[in-house]
N, C-alpha and C positions, 0 to 999 in steps of 0.2 A: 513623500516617496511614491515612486509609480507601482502601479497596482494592475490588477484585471479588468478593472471598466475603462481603465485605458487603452486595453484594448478589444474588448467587446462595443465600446461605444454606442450603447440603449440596445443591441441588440445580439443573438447569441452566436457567437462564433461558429462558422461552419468551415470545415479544412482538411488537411493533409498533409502528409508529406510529398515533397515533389523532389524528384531526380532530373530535373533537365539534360546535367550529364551524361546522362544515360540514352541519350537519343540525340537524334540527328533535328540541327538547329530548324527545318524545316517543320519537323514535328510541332516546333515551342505554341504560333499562332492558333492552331488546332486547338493544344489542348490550354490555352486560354480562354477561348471560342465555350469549348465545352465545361470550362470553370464555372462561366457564367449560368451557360443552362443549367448546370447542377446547382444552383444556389450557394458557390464556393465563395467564400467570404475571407480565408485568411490558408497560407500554404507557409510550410515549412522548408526551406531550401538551406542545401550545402552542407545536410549530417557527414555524410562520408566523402564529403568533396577535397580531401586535404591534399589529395592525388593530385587532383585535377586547377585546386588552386597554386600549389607550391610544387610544380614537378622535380626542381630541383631544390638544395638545401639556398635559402634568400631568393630564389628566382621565383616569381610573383606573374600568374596571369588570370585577372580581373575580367578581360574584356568578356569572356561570355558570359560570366554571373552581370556584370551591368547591362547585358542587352535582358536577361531574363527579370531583373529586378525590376527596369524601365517597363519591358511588353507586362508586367504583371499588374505594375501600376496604369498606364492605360486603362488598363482594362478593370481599374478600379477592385483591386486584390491585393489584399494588405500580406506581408513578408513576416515569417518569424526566420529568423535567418541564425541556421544554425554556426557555432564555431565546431567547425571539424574532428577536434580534437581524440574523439572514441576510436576515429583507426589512424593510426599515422602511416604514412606512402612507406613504402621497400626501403626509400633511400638514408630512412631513419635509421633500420633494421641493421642494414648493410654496411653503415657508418660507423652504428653505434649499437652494438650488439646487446652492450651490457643494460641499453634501453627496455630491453623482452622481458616479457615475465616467467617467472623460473617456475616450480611448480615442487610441492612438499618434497616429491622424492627427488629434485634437482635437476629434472627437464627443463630448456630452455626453450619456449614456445619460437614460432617463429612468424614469417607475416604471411598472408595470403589470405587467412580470415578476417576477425576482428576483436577490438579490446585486447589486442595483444600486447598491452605497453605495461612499464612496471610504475606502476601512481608513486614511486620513490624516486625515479630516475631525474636526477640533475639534468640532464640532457633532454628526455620528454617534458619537462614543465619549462624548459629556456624556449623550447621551439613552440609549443603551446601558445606559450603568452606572446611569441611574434607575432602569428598569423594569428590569433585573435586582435591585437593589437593593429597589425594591416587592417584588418576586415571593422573596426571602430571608427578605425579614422576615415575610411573610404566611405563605409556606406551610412555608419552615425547621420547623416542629415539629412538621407535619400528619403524622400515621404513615401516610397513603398512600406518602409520597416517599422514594424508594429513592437517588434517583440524580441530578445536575443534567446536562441534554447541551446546553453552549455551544454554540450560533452551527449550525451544518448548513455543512459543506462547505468550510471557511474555500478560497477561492480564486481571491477577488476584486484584479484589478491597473488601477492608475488611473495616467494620464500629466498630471493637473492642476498647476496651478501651486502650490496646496498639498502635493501632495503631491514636487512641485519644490522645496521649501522643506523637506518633511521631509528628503527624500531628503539634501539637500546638510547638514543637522543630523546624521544619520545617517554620514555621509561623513567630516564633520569629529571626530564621535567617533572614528573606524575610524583615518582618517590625519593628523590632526591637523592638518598644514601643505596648503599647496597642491602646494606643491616635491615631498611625499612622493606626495599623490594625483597628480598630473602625471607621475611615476616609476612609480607602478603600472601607472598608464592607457595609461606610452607615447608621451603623446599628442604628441610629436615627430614622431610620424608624421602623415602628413596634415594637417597645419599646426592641432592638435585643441589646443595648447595653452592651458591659462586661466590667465589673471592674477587674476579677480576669484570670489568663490566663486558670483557672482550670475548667471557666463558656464556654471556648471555643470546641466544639466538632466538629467529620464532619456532611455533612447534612443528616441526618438520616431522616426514614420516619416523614413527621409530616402531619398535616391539611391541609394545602394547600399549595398554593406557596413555596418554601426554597430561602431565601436570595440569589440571583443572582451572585452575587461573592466570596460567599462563596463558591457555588458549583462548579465553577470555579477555583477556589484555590484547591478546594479537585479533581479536574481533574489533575491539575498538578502535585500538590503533590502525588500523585498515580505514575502517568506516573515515577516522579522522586524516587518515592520507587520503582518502580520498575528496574529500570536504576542502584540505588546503588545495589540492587543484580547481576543484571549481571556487573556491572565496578568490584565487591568482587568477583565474579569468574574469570572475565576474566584477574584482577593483578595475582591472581595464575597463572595464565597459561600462561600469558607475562613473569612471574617472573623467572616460571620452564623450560617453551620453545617456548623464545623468536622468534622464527622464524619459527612458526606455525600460520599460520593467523585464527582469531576467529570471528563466525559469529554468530547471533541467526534469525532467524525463523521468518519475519514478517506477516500478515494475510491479504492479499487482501486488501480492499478499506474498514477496519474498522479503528477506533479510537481511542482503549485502550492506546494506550501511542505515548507520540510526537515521530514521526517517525524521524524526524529533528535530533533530540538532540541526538531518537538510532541510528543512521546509523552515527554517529560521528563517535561514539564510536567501531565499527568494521572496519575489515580488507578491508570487501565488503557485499553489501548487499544481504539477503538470503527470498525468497519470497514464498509463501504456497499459490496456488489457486482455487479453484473449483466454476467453473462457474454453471450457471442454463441451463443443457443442454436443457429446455425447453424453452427457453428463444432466437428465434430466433435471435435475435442483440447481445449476450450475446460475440459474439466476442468482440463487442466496446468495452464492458465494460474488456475483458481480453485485449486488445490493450490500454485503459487506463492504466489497473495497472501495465502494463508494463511497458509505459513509468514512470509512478510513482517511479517504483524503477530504473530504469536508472535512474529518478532526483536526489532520495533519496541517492545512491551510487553517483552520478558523472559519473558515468560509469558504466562499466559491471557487471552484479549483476548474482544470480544463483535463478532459479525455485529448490526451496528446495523442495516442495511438488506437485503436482497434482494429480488425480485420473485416475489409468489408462482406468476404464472404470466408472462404476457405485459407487456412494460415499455412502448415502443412499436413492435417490432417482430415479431416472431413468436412464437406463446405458447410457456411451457416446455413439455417432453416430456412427460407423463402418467407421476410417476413419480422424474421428474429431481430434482424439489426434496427430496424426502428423500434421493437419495445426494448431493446437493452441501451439505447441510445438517448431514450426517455425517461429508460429508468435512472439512468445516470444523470441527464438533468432534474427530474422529482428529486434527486438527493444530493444537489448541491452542483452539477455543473456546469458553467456559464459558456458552455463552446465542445463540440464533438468532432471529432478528426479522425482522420485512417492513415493507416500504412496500406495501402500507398496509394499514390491520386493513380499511376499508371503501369500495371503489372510488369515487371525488367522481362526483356524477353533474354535474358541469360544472370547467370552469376546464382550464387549458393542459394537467393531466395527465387526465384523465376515461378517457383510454380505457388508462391505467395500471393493472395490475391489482388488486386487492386480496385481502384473506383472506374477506371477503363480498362477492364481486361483485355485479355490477346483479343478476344475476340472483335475488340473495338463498342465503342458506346451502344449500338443495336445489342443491348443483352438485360437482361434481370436485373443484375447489380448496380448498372449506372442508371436505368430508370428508376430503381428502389432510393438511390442517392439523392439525385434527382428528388423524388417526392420527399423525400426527407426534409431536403433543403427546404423547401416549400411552407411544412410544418414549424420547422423552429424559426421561420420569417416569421411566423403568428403570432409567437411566444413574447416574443421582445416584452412584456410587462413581467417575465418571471425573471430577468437577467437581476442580480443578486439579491434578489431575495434568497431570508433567512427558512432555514428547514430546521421546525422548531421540533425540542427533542428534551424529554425530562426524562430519560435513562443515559448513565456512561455506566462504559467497557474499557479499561483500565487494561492498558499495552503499555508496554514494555523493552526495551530492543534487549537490554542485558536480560532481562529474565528469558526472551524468546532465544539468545545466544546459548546461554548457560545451561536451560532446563532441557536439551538439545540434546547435549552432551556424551558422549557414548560411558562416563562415569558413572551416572545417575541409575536407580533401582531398575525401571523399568524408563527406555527410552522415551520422552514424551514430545510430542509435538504440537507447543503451542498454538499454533495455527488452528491442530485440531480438536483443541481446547477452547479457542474463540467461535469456532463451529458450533462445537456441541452446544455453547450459550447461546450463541447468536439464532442459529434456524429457528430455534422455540421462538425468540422474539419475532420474528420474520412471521412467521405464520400466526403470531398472534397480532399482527398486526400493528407491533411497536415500533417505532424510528429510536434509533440509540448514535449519540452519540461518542467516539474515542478520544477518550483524554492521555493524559499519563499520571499516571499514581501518585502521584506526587503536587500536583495543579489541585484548586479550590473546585470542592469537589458539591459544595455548598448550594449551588442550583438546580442541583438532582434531587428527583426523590428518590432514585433507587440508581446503586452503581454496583456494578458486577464484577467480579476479578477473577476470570475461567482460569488465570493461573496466577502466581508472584511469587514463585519460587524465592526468587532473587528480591528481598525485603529492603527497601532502604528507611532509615529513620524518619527522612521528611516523607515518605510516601504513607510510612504507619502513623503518623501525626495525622495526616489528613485526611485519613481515613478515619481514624482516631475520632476527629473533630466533626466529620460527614455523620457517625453512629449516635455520639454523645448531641447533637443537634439537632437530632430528629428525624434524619434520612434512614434509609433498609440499604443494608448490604450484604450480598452473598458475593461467599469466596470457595475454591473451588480447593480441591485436593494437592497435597505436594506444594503448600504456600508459607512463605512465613520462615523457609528453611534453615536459609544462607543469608548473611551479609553481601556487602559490594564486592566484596575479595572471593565470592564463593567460599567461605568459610560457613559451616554447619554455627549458625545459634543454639549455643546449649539451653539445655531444659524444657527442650521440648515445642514442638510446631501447634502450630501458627506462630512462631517467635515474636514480639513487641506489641504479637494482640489476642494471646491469652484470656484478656479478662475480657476484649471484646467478642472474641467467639464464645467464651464457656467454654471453652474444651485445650487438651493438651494431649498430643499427639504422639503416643511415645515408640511406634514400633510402625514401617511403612508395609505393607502386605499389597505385592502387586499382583494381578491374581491373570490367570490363563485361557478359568473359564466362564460360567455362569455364574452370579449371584442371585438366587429368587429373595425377593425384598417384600417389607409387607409395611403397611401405614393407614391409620385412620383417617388421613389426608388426600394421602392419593390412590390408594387401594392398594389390591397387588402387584407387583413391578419385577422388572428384570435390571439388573445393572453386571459390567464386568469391570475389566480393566485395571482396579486398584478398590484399596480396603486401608483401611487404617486399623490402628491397635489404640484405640485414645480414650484417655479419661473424660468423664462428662464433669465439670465441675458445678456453673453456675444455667449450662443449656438444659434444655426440652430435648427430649431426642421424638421426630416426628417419622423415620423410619428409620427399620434394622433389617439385617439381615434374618430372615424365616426358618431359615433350615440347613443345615449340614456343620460345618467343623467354626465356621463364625457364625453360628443362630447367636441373636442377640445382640450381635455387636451393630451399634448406632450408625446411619449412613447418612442419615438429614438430619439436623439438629439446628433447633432456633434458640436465640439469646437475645433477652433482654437488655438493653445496655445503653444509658446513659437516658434519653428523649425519643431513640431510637432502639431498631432492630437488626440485628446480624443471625445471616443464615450461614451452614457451615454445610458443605458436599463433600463427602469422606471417598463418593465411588464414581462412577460414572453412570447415571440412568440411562434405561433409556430411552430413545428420543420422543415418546409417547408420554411416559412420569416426568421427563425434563421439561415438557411442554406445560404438561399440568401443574408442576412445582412453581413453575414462573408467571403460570396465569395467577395465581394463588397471590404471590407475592407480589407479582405487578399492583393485581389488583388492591389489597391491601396498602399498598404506598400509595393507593391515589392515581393511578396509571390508566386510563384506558383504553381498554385493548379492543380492537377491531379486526377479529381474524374474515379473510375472504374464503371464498371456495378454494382449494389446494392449485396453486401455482398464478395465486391472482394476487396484487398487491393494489393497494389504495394510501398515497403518499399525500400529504401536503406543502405546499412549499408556497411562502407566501398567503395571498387568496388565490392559489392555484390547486385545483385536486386532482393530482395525476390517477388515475383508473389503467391496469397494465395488466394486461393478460398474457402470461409467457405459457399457455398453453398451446398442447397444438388441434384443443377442443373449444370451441363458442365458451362464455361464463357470463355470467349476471351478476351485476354487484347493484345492491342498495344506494339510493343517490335522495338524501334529504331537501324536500323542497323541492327547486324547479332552479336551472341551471343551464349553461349556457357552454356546448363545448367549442371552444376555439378553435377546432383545430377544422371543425366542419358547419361550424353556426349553426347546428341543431340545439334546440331547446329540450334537457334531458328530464324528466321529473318522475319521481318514486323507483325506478331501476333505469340502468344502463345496460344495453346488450354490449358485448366486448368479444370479435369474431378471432378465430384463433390469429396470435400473437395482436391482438386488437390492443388500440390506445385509447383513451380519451382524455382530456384535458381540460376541465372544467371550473369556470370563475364562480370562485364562492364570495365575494363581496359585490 
């Protein structure tokens, strides 16, 4: 099967998206010209070209994507060439209305923007698989093309009466009977029962509450319409050129569709990011979705998108984009690209930035590009290497769907549940791995579960089997609840691992304000957020609540259990006792920890030691031995200076 060093070829991808569309064919040789000087190694072409290829419905014009395909190869620049599919032209729209997507209260979106299409539409997936189908056979053997990138963003949801009609097809595959679906759904409650499959629709606005599993079902069902559009492109393009590996586009740390099940289904994973350059820590959160998609691929994945300086809010730092670009490969990525090689001077993103702004190449950002390029020419020995990692963090899409839910005690958001876990590790200097709950969990000495709401059998087996084996595992509050159906397990949370926490959780208490906490562990603490009411059966309780109307009741609690150990989190610390709870327990499994000066990180990948300073102050990091940074052939030994947003990249073999 084709893979990623098929198309990195020994060395790390450097790219973009490119619009030639967008400009006057005279422009094309220039910004060739200037591909080269920036060190451009591979460009994206023809995301929202569907316009421009197919103006009308079968009428077909190629000739200027083969003059851009040809000057790109020249000029020795490899193609990912996208299938159009994410905005389809007016003439769809106009045609074929019932193609649009509808929207819960029964708005019919209409075209002018983008991702307006309904991922159920008969009509949107025939015309799909044409012009992907053109665009296989055409350019399948053009040695420009590196790479096919389906569809931009898949994370389009429609409430139409077609897709009312999938959904309930969808349904009847899943549970066959009514009787069974009516028993999943519940729907005794609230007088929701259906006799006819014709009374089944998705949750659409209503009065209050929507049935809990149904909305649930219509998560899935989404995620999975939208997966059958990309599996009906990407058989074309397996069919036409099998040995073209094919990727699409996933979005940061959102949840439009199980990431699990898309990143099967590709060659290697392709990741789109822009951080909150306001947002001092906002590295964590790009060192999170990093390792993300190293879990989600297995391996080496490619930054499909970032923003070279400003997206539409505030521009990046002078500086920023080469340590977030490094930080991204220190944590698995084989290739760094932007939106977009050349600023649009019109249309809804115009003031988005690009690698050529208005201003033209004389600017900041394309020298900054430019030097980058330069840098990860040097790299070529860390192109896939493994980023070794003896902690997992246990995600979810049904639990991140479910624990969401506007039903639940207090609304939680998983996301900010893998935060709270994850910074600690960050600044303790841990690399952690994302699995899903349910995979062999066997090669960790410590896995974490910031949430799991949503419990399934094989995922408490193996966790199960991770504790009784010798492994540490903390889980975190609100886990253990429900079943696949969102049904509550009686007798009490952690449901199917009771004897492996020690505890039984019989009453939730989500609290509003403070908690002062006390521990001969961690000392005195503050925590808020949530509390629990739980028995301690077989655990240690390591802290409790100190004072006011819950003194006493348990908030940390360790368990004994099986060759190993299980920690149980009743509240939310905070990020000061989170840090020290996990140093604790890191360190006990065997873990260790290497915290830097605050906003420094030190990665390994390979024999590579990435040194990254996302400050906007000088930092020192300790440097063992004597060492060699590639990126400037200086010989480093006993510290490394790192100037603000400074790199370094040094050969530890």
């Amino acid at each position: 099967m084709p893979e990623l060093s098929d198309v990195t070829r020994g060395r790390l991808v450097h790219g973009g998206d490119y619009n030639p569309e967008q400009w006057p064919e005279e422009v094309w040789p220039a910004d060739a010209r200037l591909m080269r000087e920036a060190g451009i190694t591979l460009v994206n072409v023809g995301v929202f070209a569907w316009g421009r290829l197919e103006p009308s419905p079968g009428s077909f014009d190629f000739g200027w994507l083969d003059r851009v395909l040809d000057l790109l190869h020249d000029n020795g620049i490899a193609v990912g060439l996208a299938t159009p599919t994410a905005s389809p032209p007016p003439w769809m729209s106009v045609r074929h209305p019932d193609a649009l997507m509808v929207t819960d209260r029964g708005v019919r979106m209409s075209h002018g923007s983008r991702n307006h299409f309904c991922p159920s539409s008969p009509v949107y997936r025939r015309h799909a698989v044409r012009i992907v189908t053109e665009l296989a056979r055409r350019y399948g053997s053009h040695p420009a093309l590196a790479l096919w990138h389906v569809n931009n963003e898949y994370c389009e949801v429609c409430f139409c009466d077609g897709t009312a009609a999938h959904f309930r097809r969808w349904l009847a595959a899943k549970y066959a009977t009514l009787e069974a679906l009516n028993d999943a759904w519940a729907t005794a409650f609230w007088s929701q029962h259906h006799g006819q499959w014709e009374e089944v629709v998705p949750p659409r606005a209503a009065p209050y509450l929507r049935n809990p599993t149904q909305v649930l079902d219509f998560r899935r069902f989404c995620s999975d319409a939208l997966l059958e559009c990309f599996h009906a492109e990407r058989a074309v393009l397996r069919e036409i050129t099998p040995d073209v590996p094919v990727t699409t586009n996933f979005m940061g740390l959102h949840a439009p569709l199980d990431y699990w099940r898309a990143a099967a289904g590709q060659d290697f994973v392709s990741h789109d990011w822009y951080p909150d350059f306001e947002d001092p820590s906002s590295h964590v959160d790009s060192a999170l979705s990093f390792d993300l998609m190293r879990g989600l691929g297995r391996g080496p994945w490619l930054l499909m998108e970032q923003s070279p300086s400003a997206a539409r809010g505030p521009r990046r730092p002078p500086g920023q984009l080469r340590a977030q670009s490094m930080q991204a490969v220190a944590r698995g990525a084989d290739g760094i690209c932007y939106f977009q090689w050349r600023a649009s001077r019109a249309g809804a993103e115009k003031f988005h930035s690009g690698v050529v702004p208005h201003r033209g190449p004389e600017s900041r950002v394309f020298r900054e590009v430019a030097a980058l390029g330069e840098d990860l020419a040097a790299l070529s020995g860390v192109v896939g290497a493994p980023v070794p990692a003896r902690v997992a963090i246990l995600v979810d899409w049904d639990t991140w769907w479910a624990v969401g839910d506007e039903h639940v005690p207090a609304r939680i958001s998983l996301l900010g549940r893998l935060r709270d876990f994850y910074a600690p590790l960050w600044r303790l200097g841990v690399v952690a791995d994302f699995v899903r709950p349910s995979d062999d969990l066997s090669g960790y000495r410590l896995v974490l579960a910031p949430n799991l709401y949503l419990l399934t059998d094989a995922a408490a087996t193996s966790i199960r089997s991770c504790v009784e084996g010798g492994g540490t595992f903390v889980l975190g509050f609100f886990s253990g609840v429900v079943d696949e159906n969102d049904h509550v397990r009686l007798g009490g949370s952690p449901a199917l691992l009771l004897d492996v926490m020690g505890v039984c959780v019989s009453e939730f208490l989500p609290q509003s304000g403070t908690l002062t906490c006390s521990s001969d562990l961690l000392g005195p603490f503050t925590a808020d957020f949530w509390a629990d009411d739980l028995e301690v059966t077989t655990a240690s309780v390591v802290a409790e609540v100190a004072e006011g109307e819950l003194a006493g009741m348990p908030v940390v609690l360790r368990n004994a259990f099986g060759g190993g150990t299980a920690w149980y989190v009743a509240t939310r610390p905070s990020a000061e006792a989170m840090r020290a709870l996990l140093a604790h327990v890191a360190s006990s499994a065997g873990i260790e920890l290497s915290p830097q000066p605050e906003g420094v990180e030190v990665v390994r990948r390979g024999d590579h030691l990435f040194l990254l300073n996302h400050r906007t102050e000088p930092a020192e990091v300790a440097v063992d031995g004597t060492r060699t940074d590639l990126l400037t052939g200086e010989r480093v030994s006993g510290k490394a200076f790192l100037p603000r947003y400074g790199v370094r990249v040094l050969r530890t073999g």
